[in-house]
N, C-alpha and C positions, 0 to 999 in steps of 0.2 A: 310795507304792506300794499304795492301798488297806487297809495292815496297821496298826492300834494297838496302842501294847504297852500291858497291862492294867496300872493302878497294884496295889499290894499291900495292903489288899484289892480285890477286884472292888467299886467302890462301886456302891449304886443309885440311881440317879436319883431325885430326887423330882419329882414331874410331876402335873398336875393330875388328877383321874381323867378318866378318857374315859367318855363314855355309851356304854353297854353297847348299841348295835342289837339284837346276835344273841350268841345264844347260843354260835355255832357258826362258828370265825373261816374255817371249810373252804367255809362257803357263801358263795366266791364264785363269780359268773352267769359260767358259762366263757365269755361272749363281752366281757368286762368287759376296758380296756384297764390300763395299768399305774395310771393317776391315780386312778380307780371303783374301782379293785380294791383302792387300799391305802385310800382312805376308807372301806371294808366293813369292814375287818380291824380292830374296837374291842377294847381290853382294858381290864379290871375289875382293881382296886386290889391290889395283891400280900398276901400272905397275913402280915399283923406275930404271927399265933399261931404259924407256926413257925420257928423260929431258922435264920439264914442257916448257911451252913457253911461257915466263913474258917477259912485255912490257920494252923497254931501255929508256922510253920516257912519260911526265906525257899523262893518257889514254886519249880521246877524250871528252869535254864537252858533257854530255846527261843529259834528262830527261825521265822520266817515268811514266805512268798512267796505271788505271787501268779502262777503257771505262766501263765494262755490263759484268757482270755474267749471261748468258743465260741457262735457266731451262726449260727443256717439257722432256728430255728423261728419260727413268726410269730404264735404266742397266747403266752402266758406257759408256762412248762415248771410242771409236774404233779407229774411221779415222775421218779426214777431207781432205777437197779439196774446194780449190777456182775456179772459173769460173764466171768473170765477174763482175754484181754486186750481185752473189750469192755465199753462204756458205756452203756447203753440207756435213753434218754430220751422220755417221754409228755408232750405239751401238750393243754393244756385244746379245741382245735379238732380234735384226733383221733390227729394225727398222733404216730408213734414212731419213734423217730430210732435210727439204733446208731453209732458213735464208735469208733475204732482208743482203744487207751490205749499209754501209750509211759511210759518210767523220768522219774523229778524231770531226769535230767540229761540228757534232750535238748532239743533244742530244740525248747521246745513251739508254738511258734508255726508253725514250719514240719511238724510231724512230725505234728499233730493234725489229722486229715483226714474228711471224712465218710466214712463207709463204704458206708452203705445207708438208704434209708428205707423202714421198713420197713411200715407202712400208712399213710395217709393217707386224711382223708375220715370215718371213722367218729366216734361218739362221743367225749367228753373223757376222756382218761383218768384214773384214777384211783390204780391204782398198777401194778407190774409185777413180777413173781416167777419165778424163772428154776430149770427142771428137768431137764436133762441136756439134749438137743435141743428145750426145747419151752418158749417162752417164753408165764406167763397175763399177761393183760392184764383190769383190771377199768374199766369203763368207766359217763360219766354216765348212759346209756340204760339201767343196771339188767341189763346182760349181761356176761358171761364171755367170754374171747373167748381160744382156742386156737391157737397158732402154732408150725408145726414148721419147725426150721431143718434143712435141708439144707445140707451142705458139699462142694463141688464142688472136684477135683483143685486147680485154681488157686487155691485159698483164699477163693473167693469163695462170699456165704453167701447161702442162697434162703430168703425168709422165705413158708410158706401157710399161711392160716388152715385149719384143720382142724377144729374144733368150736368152737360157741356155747352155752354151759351159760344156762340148763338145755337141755338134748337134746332133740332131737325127740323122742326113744324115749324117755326121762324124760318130759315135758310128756304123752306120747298115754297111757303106764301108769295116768296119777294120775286122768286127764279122767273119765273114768264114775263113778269113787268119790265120792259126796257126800262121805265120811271125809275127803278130801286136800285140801277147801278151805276156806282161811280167809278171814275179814273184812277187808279192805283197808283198806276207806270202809265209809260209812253204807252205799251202794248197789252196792257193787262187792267182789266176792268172788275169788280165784281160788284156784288148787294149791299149796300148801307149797314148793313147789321155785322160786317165783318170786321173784327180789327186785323190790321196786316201787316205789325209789327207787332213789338213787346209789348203788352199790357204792363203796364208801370206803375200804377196804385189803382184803390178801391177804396170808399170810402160810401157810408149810409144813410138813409135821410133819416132824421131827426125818430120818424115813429117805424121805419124800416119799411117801408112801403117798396124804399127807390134805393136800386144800387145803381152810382155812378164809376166810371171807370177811364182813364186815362193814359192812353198811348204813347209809343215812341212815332207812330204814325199820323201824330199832330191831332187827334181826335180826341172829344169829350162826349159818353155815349150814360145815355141814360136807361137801364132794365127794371124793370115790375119783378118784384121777389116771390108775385102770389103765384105764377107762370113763368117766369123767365123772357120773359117778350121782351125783344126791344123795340123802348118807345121813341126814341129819340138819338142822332149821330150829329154831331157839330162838327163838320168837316173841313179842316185846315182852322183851330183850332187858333193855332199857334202858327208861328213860319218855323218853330224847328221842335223836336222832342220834345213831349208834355212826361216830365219829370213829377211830378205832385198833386195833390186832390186835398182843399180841406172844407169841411164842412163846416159852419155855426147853423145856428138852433133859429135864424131868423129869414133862412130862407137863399141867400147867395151862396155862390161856390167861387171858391179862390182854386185859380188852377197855376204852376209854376213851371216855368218851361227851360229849355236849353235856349231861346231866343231871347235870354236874358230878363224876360216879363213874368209878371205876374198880371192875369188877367180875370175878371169879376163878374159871374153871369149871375140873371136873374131870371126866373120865368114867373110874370106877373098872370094876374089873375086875368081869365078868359085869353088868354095868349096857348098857342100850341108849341110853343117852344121856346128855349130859352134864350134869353139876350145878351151881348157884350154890353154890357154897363159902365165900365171903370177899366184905365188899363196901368198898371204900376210900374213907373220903370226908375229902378234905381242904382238896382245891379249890374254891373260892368260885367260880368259870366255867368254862365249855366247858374240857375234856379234851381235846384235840388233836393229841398226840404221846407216843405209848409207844416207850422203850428198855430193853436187858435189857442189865449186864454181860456179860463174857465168860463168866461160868460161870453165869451166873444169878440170883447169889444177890442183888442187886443191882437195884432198878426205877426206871429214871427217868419220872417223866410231864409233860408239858409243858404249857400252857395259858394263857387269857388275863387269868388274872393276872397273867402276866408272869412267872411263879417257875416253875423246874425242881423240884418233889417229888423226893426221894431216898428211896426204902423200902426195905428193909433186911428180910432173912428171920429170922424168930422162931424157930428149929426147924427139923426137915424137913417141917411142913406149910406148908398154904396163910397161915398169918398170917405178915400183915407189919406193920411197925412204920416209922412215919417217923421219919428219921435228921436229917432239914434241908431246907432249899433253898435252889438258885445261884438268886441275884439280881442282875441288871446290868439285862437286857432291858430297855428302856421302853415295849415293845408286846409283844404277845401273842407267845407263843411256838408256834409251827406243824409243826417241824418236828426230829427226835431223831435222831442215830445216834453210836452207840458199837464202837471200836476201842482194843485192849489198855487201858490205865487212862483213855484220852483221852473224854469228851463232848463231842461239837458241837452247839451247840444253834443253830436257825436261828427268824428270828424278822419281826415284820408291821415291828418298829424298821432295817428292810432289810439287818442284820450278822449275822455266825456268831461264836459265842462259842466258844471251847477253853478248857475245865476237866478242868482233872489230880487224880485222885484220889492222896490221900497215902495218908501212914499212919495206920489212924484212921478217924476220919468227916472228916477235914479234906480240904480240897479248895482249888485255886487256880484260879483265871482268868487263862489264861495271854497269851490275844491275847485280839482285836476285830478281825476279819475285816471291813475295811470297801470298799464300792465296787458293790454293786448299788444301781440305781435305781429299785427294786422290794423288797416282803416276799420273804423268802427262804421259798421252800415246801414245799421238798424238799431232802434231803443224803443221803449218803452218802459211805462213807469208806472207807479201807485201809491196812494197813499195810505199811513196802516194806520190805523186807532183802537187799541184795547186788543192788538192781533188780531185785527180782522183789518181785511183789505179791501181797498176800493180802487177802483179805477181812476174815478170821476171825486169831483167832489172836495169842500174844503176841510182842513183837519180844526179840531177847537181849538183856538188858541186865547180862550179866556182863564185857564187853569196856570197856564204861564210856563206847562210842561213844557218838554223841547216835541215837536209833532218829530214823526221816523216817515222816511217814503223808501220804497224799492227802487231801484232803477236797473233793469235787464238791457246788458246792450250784445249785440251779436257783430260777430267780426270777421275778415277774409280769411283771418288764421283759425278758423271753424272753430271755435270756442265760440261758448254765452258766458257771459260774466252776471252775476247778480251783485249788486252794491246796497248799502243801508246808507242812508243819511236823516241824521235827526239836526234839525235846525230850533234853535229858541224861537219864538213867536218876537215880533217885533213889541 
């Protein structure tokens, strides 16, 4: 059925190392079909200076399914993004798809139907982030792209592009001020407000106020949602590709780069911009996937060492401390999301892993998600309770039920896979 149950512990493969190509397992050429795409995707030797983190305690009773293989796209899928009872899915040849979602217990074959497509034709997408009626879209060509949905009596949904950041009115403010332009290239200069590579994630403040946004052009740029302004460009970020954006609820931003760091800004109060605080280095390759626990305090980052980074908060500041790493993967690790104690981790070895956090720093591997034909490049997830689904949030576990979560991962071989996992409560 595509499911493996994980032995006790998650062991790791030993596997020859791979020549390292790239730095940066994201850059793959969006017109690259599933075979070229997964030969690009190289990872570098898992990390033996930090201690794995195996469970002291037999793992938690789960099970596993494999819901609906969903087919319409025709490049490999990009991003996902949950919003309600919709799915919304970006492929690297432009297009962004939206998905009905439906409870574990119907019938997902028949019940899972396309909805809308909702552009087509533009740029690769890059990630997708979802704001009350107004879906952003971050794309290869280096733009922003703003979509308002309209809901029509019959429940049917009108997707219009309504702005392209940076703004006209943005771009023409900055144009006359020599101040507003920076160095690109040796010969090529433009406006602060530009990115001039891939836009590579997007991520929202906490009350939506602020969309930040993160380059292959080493930049971390911060826009106003009320206008689209931008307020803020952190220039040379990084020293190589800024691969990841994650946000907690307390105010710092973790950003995760091909220059093998993870790095920690803050914009403290009466400051007009924000600060390098912290800088994390533990990874031996490309940074490619940041997760944040439920409450924060908790950082996962992924990479093509093959090892998930666990860090762990010092205090109420910005230090963090690494705690361990899940080890299984035999390829680069691409892609992170976390619901109630659960981590999915997707990966270029084409499986999604599930690790349950104990009690402790222990941790178990509870399946091996197996049956795409492709690296998995994207996930997300949710947790269900009573068929109803949430994004966020922890499931009860005073009832002693088994709790159920979704897990949607999207892959080069252009399939979405949807998975059920019901875990016992500790």
């Amino acid at each position: 059925m595509g499911v493996f149950q994980c032995p006790l512990p998650c062991n790791n493969n030993k596997l020859k190392n791979d020549p390292d190509q790239s730095h940066d397992s994201n850059h793959v050429h969006p017109h690259s079909d599933t075979s070229s795409g997964s030969s690009s995707l190289h990872s570098q030797p898992s990390l033996p200076s930090v201690p794995s983190l195996t469970p002291h305690e037999k793992p938690a009773s789960s099970h596993t399914s494999l819901l609906a293989t969903l087919k319409g796209h025709s490049a490999y899928v990009s991003s996902l993004s949950l919003a309600g009872k919709h799915l919304y899915s970006g492929s690297s040849d432009g297009e962004i798809r939206v998905w009905n979602r439906i409870p574990p217990t119907s019938d997902v074959s028949s019940s899972v139907i396309l909805h809308n497509v909702v552009a087509q034709g533009s740029s690769g997408v890059k990630s997708i982030v979802i704001l009350g009626n107004r879906l952003f879209t971050a794309h290869h060509d280096h733009k922003i792209r703003v979509w308002k949905i309209d809901q029509y009596e019959n429940n049917d949904k009108h997707y219009k592009c309504i702005a392209t950041l940076p703004t006209l009115n943005d771009r023409c403010s900055r144009f006359f001020s020599a101040k507003n332009y920076v160095q690109v290239r040796r010969h090529k200069k433009c406006t602060w407000v530009h990115h001039v590579d891939a836009i590579s994630a997007l991520a929202l403040s906490k009350d939506g106020s602020f969309l930040y946004s993160v380059s292959w052009d080493r930049t971390l740029k911060m826009w106003r949602t009320s206008d689209y302004k931008c307020l803020e460009s952190i220039w040379n970020a990084h020293d190589d590709a800024i691969n990841a954006i994650a946000l907690p609820n307390d105010g710092f931003i973790y950003t995760g780069s091909a220059d093998r760091k993870i790095k920690v800004w803050k914009k403290y109060q009466g400051d007009k911009k924000h600060s390098l605080v912290a800088t994390l280095e533990k990874h031996k390759s490309a940074v490619n996937a940041l997760a944040l626990s439920t409450d924060g305090s908790v950082l996962y980052s992924g990479a093509c060492d093959r090892s998930i980074i666990v860090w762990v908060k010092d205090g109420g500041n910005a230090h963090m401390v690494v705690s361990g790493a899940l080890r299984g993967h035999t390829k680069a690790i691409l892609c992170l999301t976390v619901v109630s104690d659960l981590v999915f981790s997707g990966s270029a070895d084409k499986t999604v892993r599930v690790w349950k956090r104990g009690l402790g720093k222990s941790y178990s591997c509870l399946a091996v998600l197996e049956g795409h034909k492709g690296p998995v490049k994207c996930l997300t997830s949710a947790a269900e309770e009573d068929g109803k689904s949430h994004v966020t949030g922890d499931c009860d576990s005073s009832t002693g039920r088994k709790s159920s979560f979704l897990v949607y991962s999207g892959s080069l071989d252009r399939d979405l896979r949807i998975w059920n996992v019901w875990v016992q409560p500790n």
